[in-house]
PLY file of the C-alpha trace (Angstrom):
ply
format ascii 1.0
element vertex 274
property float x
property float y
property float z
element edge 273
property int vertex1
property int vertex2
end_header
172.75 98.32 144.52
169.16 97.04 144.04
168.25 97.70 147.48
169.90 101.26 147.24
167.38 101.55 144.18
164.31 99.92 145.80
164.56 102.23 148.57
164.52 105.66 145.96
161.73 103.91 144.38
159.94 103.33 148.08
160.86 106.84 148.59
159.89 108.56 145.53
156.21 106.88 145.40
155.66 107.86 149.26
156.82 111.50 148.56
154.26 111.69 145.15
151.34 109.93 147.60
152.17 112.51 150.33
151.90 115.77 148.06
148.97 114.19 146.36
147.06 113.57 150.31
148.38 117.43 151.32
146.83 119.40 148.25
143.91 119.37 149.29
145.22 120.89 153.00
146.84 123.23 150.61
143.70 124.50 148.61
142.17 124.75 152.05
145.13 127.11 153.41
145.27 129.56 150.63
141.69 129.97 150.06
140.86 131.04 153.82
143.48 132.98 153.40
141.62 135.37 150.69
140.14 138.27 152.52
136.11 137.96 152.70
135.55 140.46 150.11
138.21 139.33 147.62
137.23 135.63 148.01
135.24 133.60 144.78
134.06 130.36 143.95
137.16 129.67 141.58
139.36 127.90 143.65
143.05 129.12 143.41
146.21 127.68 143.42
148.37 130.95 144.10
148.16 132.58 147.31
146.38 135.69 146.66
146.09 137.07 150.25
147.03 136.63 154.19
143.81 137.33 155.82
143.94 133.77 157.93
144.35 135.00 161.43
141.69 137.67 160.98
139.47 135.01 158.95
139.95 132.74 161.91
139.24 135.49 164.66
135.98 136.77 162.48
134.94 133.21 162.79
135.42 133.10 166.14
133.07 136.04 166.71
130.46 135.09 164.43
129.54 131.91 165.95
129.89 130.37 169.49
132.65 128.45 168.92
134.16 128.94 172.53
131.44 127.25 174.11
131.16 124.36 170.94
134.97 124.10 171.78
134.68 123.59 175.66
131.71 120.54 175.08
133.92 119.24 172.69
137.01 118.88 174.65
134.86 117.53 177.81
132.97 114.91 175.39
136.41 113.76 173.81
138.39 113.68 177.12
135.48 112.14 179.39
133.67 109.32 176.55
137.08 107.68 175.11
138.15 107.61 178.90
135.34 105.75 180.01
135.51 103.78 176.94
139.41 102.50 177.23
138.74 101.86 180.93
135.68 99.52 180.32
136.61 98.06 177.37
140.12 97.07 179.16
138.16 95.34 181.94
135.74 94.04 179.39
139.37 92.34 177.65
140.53 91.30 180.75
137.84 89.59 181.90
137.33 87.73 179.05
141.24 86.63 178.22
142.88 86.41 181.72
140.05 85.48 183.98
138.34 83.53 181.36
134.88 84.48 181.40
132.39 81.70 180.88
131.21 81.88 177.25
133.44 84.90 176.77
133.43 84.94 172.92
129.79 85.64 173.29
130.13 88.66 175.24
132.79 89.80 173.23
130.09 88.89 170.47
127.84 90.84 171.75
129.87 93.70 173.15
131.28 94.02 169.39
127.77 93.07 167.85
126.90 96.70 167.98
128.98 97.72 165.09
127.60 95.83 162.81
124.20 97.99 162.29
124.46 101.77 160.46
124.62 104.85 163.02
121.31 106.01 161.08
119.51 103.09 161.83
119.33 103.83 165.77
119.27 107.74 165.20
115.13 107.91 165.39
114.30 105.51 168.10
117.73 107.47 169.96
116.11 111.04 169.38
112.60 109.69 170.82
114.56 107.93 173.90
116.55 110.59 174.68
113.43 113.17 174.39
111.54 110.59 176.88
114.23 110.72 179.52
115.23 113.97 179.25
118.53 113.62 178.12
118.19 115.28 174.90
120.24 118.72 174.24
122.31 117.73 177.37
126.35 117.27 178.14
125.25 114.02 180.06
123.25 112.84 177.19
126.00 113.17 175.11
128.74 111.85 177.15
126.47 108.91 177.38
126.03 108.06 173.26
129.89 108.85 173.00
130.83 106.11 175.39
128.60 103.61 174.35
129.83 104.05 171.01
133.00 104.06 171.75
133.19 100.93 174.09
132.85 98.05 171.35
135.97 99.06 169.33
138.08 99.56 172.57
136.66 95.79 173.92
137.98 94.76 170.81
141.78 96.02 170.31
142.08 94.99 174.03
140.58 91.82 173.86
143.43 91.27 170.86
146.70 92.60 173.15
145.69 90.91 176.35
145.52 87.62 173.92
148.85 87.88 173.37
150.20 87.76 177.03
150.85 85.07 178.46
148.43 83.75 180.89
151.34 83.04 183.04
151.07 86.44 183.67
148.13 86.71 185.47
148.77 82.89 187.32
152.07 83.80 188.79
150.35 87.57 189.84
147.45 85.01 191.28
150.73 83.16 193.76
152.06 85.95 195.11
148.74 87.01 196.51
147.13 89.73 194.24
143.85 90.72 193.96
141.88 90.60 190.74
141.60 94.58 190.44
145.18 95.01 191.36
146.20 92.48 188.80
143.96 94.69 186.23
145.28 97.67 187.48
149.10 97.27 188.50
150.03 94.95 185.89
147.67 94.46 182.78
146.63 98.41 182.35
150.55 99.91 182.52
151.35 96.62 179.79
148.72 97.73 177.77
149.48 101.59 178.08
150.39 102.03 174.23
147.18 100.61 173.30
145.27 102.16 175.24
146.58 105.72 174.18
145.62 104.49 170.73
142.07 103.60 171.05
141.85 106.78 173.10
143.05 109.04 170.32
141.06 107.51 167.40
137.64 107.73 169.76
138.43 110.88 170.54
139.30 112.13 166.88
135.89 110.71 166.19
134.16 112.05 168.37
135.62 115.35 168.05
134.85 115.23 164.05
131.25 114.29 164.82
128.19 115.67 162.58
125.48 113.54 162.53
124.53 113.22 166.43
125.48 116.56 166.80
122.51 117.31 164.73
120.92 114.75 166.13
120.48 115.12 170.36
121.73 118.59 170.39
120.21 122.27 169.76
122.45 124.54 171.97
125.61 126.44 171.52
126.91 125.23 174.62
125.88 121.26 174.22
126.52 121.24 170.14
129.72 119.80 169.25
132.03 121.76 167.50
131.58 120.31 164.28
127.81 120.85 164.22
128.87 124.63 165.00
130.87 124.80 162.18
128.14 123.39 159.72
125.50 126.02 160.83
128.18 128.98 160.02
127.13 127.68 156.12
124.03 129.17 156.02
122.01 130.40 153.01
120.25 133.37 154.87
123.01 134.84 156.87
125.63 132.67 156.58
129.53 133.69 157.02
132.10 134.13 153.80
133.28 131.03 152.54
136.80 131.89 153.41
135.76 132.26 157.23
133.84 128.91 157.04
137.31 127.67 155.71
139.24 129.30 158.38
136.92 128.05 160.75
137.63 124.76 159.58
141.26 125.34 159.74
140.70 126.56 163.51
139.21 123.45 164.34
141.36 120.95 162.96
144.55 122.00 164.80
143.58 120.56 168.17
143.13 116.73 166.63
146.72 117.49 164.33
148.69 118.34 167.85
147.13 115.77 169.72
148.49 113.15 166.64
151.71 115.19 166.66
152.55 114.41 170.53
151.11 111.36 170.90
152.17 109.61 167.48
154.69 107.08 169.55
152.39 105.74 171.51
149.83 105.65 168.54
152.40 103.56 166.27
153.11 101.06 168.99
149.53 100.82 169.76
148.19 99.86 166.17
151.05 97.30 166.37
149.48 96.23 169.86
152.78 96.13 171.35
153.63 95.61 174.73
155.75 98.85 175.64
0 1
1 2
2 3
3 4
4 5
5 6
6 7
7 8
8 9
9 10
10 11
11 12
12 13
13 14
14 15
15 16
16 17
17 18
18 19
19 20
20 21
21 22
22 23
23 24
24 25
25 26
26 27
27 28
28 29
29 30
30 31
31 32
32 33
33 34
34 35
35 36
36 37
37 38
38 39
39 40
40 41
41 42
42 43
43 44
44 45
45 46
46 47
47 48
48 49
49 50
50 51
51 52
52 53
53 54
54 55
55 56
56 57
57 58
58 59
59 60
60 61
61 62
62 63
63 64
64 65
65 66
66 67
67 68
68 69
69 70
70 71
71 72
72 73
73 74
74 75
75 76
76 77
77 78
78 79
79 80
80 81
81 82
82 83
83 84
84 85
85 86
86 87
87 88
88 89
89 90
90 91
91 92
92 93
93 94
94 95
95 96
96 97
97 98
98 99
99 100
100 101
101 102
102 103
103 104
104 105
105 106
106 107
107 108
108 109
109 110
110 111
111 112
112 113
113 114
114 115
115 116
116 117
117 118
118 119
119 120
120 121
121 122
122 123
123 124
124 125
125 126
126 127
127 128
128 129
129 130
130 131
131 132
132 133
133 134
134 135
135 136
136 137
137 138
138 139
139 140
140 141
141 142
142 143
143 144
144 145
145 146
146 147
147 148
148 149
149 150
150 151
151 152
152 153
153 154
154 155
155 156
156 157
157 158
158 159
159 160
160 161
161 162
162 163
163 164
164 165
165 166
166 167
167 168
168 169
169 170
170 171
171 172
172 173
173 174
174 175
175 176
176 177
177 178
178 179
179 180
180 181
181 182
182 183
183 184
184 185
185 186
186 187
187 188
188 189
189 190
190 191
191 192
192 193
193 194
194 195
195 196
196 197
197 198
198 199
199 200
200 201
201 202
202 203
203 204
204 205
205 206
206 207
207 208
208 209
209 210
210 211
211 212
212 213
213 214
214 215
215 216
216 217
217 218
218 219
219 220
220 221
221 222
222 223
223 224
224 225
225 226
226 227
227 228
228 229
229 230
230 231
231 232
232 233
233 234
234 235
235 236
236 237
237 238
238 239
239 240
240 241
241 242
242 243
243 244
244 245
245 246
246 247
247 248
248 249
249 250
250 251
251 252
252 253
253 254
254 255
255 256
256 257
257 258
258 259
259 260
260 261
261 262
262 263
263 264
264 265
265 266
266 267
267 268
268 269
269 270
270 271
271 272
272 273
């Protein structure tokens, strides 16, 4: 009996959290649904129209959101990719082959979190402007990765900690190479994890502002985000309500990639094994 009622309990407070996250999602739904025209700064909570799709296809014309769309994808496919696959070696090397002084490179590998974003943003701007690098795909690729790379070092340093270093000795008898140790038997172990790491890097970098604005000027380098902001303009700028459908337009790609890859993500927090 008590657990029947601890579990209503469990379940009523997670349904009242829930509604409480989604109202905002909901405000945001029904007021890009208002039609340009009809659309003030009272927020409502009724629906008062269905203009969405045509909110979301005025957007599209308005700005250059194709082209934002396609960087986007290539800098949150290509950066988290490099990022799992170096900060997996970086793991490995330091667990299983037991790198000499190892906690200090994972030290220093993880050492760049520790300062603000902003604090590297001015001497980044003039570097990049020096090498040419600025307002490029490459350049951004590059910043992505490297930002990317400490927080993937340091989930996989944790799950390779917790095989067994038998593991890699018994993989060491039978005659296997180093790489195909890494890449035949630690990698496919770690597969959940990896899918993790991947998704939150590239959530992040796909909900990027600030170096956006930063090391990018053009439609075709500027990620998407940084698209979106400059559709709120105050000379020019689109309707509210196709800024919010905009939004909207933008948000679904991160919502299905959580939707079909929320197994592996679960197991991967948990850093389990399979």
């Amino acid at each position: 009996m008590a657990s029947t009622a601890s579990r209503i309990v469990r379940t009523t407070v997670l349904v009242v959290f829930g509604i409480i996250w989604l109202l905002p999602v909901y405000l945001l739904v029904i007021n890009a649904s208002k039609s340009p025209q009809a659309y003030d700064s009272n927020q409502s909570w009724i629906p008062t129209g269905m203009d969405l799709l045509s909110n979301m296809a005025e957007a599209w014309q308005l700005s250059n959101l194709g082209d934002s769309i396609a960087s986007t994808v290539i800098y949150a496919v290509v950066s988290p990719l490099i990022a799992v696959i170096v900060g997996a070696a970086a793991g490995f090397a330091i667990v299983a082959l037991g790198l000499k002084r190892g906690f200090f490179w994972f030290a220093f590998i993880f050492g760049g979190t520790v300062f603000p974003l902003q604090m590297i943003l001015l001497p980044l701007f003039d570097g990049y402007s020096r090498v040419g690098l600025f307002d490029t795909q490459v350049g951004m690729i590059i910043v992505y990765t490297v930002i990317s790379i400490p927080f993937s070092a340091f989930v996989m340093r944790n799950f390779f900690t917790g095989i067994a270093h038998n593991v890699f000795e018994a993989a060491v008898v039978d005659g296997a190479s180093t790489w195909r140790i890494f890449t035949r038997i630690y990698l496919p172990m770690a597969s959940s994890a990896l899918v993790a790491v991947f998704i939150l890097q590239a959530t992040f970098i796909w909900n990027d502002l600030l170096l956006g604005l930063t090391l990018a000027q053009s439609d075709n380098v500027r990620p998407i985000v940084t698209t979106l902001s400059g559709m709120q303009s105050t000379y020019g700028g689109a309707q509210l309500s196709t800024v919010l459908a905009a939004g909207i337009l933008v948000s679904l790609p991160t919502v299905v990639l959580f939707l079909f890859t929320q197994k592996f993500f679960s197991r991967g927090l948990a850093l389990g094994q399979y």
